[in-house]
N, C-alpha and C positions, 0 to 999 in steps of 0.2 A: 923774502916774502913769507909771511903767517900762513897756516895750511887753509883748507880750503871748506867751506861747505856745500852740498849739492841738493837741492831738494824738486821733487815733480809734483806739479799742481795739475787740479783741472779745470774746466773752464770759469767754476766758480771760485776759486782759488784755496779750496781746501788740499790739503797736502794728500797726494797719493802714492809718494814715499818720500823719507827724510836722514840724512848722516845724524849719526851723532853730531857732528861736529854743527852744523845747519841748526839743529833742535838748540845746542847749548846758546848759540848765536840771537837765533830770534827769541829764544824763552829768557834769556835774560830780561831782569835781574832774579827769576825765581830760581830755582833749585829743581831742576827737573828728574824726575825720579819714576816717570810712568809717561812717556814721549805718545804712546800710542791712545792718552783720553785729552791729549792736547791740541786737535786740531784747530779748535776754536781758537785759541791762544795763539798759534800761530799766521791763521787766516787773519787776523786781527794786526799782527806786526807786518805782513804779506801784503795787505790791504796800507797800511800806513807811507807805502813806497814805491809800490806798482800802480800804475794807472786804471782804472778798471775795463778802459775801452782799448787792452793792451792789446786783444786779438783784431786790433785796426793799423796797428802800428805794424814798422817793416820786420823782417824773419827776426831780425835781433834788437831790443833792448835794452838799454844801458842806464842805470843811474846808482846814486850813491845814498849812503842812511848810514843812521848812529844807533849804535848798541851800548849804554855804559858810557867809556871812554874811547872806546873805539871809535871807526869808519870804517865801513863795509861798500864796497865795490859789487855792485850785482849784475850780471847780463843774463839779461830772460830771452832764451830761445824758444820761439815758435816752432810747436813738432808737429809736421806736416801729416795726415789722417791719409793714408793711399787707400785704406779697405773701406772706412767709412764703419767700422762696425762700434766705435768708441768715441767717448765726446771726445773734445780738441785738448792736448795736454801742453804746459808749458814745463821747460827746464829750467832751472833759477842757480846760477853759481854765483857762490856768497866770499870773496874773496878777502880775508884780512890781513892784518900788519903791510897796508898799504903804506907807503913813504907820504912824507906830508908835501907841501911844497919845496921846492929845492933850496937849501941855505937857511931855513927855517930855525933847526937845532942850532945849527951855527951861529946864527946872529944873537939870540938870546943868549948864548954863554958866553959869546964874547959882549956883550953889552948886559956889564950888570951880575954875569959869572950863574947865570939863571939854568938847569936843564931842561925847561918846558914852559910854555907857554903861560903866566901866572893868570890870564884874562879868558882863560879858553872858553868858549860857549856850551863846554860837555856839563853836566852838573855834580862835577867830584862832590863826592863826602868831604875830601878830604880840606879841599876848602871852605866849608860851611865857616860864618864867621857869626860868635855870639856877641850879636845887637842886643840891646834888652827887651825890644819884643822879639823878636827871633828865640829868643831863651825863655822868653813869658810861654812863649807860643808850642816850642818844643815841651817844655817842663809839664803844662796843661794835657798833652798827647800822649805823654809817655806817664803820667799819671792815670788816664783814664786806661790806659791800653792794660797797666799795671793792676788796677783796683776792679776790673771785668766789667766796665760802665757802659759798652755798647758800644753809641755809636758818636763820632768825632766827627766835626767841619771846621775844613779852614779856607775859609775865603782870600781873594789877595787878589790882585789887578796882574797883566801879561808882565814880567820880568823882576818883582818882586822876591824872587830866589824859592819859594815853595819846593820846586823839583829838589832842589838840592837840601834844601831842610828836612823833607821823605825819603829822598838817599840816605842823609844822616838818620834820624830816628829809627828807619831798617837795619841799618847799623849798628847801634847801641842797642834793639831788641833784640836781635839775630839771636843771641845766648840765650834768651829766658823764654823769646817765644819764636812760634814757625811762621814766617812772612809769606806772606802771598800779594802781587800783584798783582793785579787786573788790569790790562792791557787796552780793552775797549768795548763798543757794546756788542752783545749776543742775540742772536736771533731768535732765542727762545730759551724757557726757562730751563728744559732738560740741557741745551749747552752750556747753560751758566754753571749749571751744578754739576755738569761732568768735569767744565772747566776744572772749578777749585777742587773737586774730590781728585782729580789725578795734581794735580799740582803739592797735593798733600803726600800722593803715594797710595792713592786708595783706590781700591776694584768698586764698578761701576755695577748696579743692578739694573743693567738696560736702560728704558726710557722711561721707568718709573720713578715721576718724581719724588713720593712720598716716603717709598723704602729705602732709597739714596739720600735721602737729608735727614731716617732714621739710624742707616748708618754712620752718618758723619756725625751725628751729635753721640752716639757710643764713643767714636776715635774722639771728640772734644771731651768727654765726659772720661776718659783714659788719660788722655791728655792731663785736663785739669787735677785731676787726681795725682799725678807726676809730677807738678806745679809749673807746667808748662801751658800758653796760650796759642792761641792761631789770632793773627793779625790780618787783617784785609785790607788794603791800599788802591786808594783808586786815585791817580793822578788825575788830570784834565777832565775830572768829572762835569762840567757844563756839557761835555761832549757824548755822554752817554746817553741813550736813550730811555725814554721813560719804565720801559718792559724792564731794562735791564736796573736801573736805581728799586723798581719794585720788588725785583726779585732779591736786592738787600734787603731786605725786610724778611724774607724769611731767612736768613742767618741771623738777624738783629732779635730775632723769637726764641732763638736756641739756646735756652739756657737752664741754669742751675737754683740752687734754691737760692743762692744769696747776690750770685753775679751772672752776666753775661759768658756763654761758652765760646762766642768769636767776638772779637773786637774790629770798627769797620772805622775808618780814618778814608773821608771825603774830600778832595782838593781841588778846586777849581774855581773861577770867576763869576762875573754877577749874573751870569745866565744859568750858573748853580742853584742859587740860590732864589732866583726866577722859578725855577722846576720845583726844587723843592717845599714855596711857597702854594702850588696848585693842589685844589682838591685831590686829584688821582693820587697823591705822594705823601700825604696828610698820614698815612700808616708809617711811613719813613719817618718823618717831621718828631714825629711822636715822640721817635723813641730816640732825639738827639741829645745827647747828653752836655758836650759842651759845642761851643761856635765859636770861631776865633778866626782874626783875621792878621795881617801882615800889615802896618806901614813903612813909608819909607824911611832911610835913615835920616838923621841930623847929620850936620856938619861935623863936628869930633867922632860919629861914627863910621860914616862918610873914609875919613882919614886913615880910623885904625884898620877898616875893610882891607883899604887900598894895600897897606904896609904887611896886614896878617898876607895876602896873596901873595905877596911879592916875597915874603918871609919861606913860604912854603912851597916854589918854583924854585929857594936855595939863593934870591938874591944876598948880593954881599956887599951891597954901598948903597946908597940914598941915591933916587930915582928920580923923583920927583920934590920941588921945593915945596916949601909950608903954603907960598903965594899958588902954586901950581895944584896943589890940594886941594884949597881953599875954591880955586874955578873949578876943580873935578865937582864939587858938592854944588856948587852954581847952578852950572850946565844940565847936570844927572837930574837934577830935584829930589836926589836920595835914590836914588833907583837902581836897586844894584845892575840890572841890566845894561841901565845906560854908564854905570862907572864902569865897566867892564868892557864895552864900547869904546868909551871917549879915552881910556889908559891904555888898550891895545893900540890904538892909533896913535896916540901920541906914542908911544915907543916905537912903533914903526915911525913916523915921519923922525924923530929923533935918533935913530940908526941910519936912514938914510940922509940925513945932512950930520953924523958925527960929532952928535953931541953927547958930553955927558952928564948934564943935567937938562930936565926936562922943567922949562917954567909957563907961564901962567900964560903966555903965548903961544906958543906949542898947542897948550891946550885948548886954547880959543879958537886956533886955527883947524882943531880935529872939530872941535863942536861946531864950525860954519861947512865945515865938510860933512858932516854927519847930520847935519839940520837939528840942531837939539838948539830952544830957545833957552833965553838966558831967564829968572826971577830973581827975588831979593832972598838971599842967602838963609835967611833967617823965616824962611817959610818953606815950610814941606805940607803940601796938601795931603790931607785923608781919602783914599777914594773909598770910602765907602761914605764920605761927610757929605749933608743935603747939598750944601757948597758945587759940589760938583755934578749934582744932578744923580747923582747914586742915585738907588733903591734903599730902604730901610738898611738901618747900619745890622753886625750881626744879634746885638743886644735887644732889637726889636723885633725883628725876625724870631729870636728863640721865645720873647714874651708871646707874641702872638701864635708858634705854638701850643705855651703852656696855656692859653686863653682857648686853646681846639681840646687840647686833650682835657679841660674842666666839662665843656661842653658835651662832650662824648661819654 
């Protein structure tokens, strides 16, 4: 077993102390550099895995969460108040390099000569697979992020691969510029901006907002001049709250004479876009530079997805036949999600009845287990197309923008 981390919360689940080892855990994927302006950051990953009516449940506990590629084991103990003179604290030990299920490593190197899982639902970088919109999509992001354009959206429906395409593009900035993730929303604007100033490595001027977002744009404006950027990433942004998408807008203000001094990369589903559609956000709106969205793959994408995975888990023979391919793209409707689904399971039921090729029944029989219906091969729906009862695709969304800020 991996070593351990410990941290004590209180009733509202802000940290009221924390191990290094606990900070590195829940701060991931950023870089943590000033543990003690991150409590909001942490509240936020704390809040993503505890219950919030946790002080109703019994003295201990128990549940599990992903950090990365990890799995983290937590048991929250209730610390019983005998004086009464302190609100109620909880204990939280963050347990890693738990063992996965038993025979798990085993089975895939013996089938297939694999060392890990090629399907696994974490969202490696390292399997990011370039589709051609996937590469349209990245190329767009990493341009704007590059030329100090502001601010980025990319829309895309639940399994679409997004996480792991903003794993990757962190990835490939990390050298030119400093990434910062946003974890989730803030309760108020001085958290938001303590947030990213200690995420950066920066001393906080109290709860004044105005001289803390003067000094962050000095450290941007040092920065820049170094030809170094600051990136903002917000994953699952339909899920932020409106306070908190506004208070991007004042980072989205901060700038130079020719470019933007932070760049903000927004990711989330149609109730992103929903939000950012409403008057209150129309200052956000404004200032979107580009909009971009994710579909699903085709059939020969479909294919090479399946093979790059299987390439990079270290397979060493053919897995799956052309016919068995051909239903992966069926079944999925291009969905990396669902390919990723229907190919973990057929390798499982294909190891338990000792096969070594998996065909196009195999796969039929995961997809009647997994409830995925079947289409005509040759159709991959657009969910952002009026077809499916979307909202405005992201092309008309950004027009009617540009149609608010002529207005204004």
């Amino acid at each position: 077993m991996g070593s351990s981390g410990f941290l004590l919360i209180d009733a509202s689940f802000r940290p009221v102390y924390a191990d290094p080892e606990s900070i590195k855990i829940l701060g991931y994927p950023n870089n943590v550099s000033r543990p003690e302006a991150l409590d909001g950051i942490l509240t936020q990953k704390i809040l993503s895995f505890l219950p919030r009516n946790i002080a109703c449940t019994p003295i201990v506990f128990v549940t599990e969460f992903q950090s990365g590629r990890r799995r983290y084991h937590c048991r929250a103990f209730l610390l019983e108040n005998h004086w009464g003179a302190e609100e109620a604290r909880i204990a939280l030990l963050l347990e890693r390099g738990l063992p996965g299920p038993p025979g798990r490593a085993r089975k895939y190197r013996k089938f297939g000569g694999m060392y890990e899982d090629p399907f696994s639902f974490s969202p490696d970088p390292r399997y990011y697979y370039h589709s051609r919109v996937h590469h349209e999509v990245f190329s767009a992001l990493c341009a704007m992020v590059r030329e100090g354009r502001g601010i980025g959206v990319l829309f895309a429906q639940a399994g679409m691969g997004k996480t792991v395409l903003l794993n990757y593009l962190a990835e490939s900035l990390r050298t030119e510029s400093e990434i910062v993730v946003v974890p989730g929303c803030f309760d108020s604007r001085v958290e938001f901006i303590r947030a990213v100033m200690g995420l950066l490595g920066m001393e906080c001027a109290g709860n004044d907002v105005w001289e803390n977002l003067q000094n962050l744009k000095s450290r941007l404006l040092a920065n820049d001049q170094a030809g170094r950027r600051v990136t903002l990433i917000c994953d699952e942004a339909q899920e932020l709250n409106l306070d908190t998408l506004e208070n991007l807008c004042l980072f989205s203000q901060l700038e130079e004479s020719r470019h933007k001094l932070i760049q903000i990369v927004l990711a989330g589903r149609q109730g992103l876009m929903e939000k950012l559609g409403g008057v209150r956000l129309a200052p956000v709106s404004a200032g979107i530079n580009i909009s971009c969205r994710l579909a699903p793959l085709d059939e020969a994408e479909v294919r090479n997805y399946v093979l790059h995975r299987l390439r990079i888990a270290g397979c060493t023979r053919q897995m799956f036949s052309s016919e068995a391919l051909a239903s992966i793209a069926l079944y999925s409707r291009g969905i990396p999600l669902n390919i990723n689904m229907l190919c973990r399971h057929s390798l499982s039921l294909a190891a338990r009845a000792d096969l070594q090729l998996i065909d196009d029944r195999i796969v039929a029989d995961s997809a009647y287990d997994l409830v995925l219906r079947t289409q005509p091969s040759n159709v991959f729906h657009d969910p952002f197309s009026p077809a499916n009862g979307s909202p405005d695709p992201p092309e008309a969304f950004l027009n009617k923008r540009r149609n608010l800020k002529r207005i204004k």
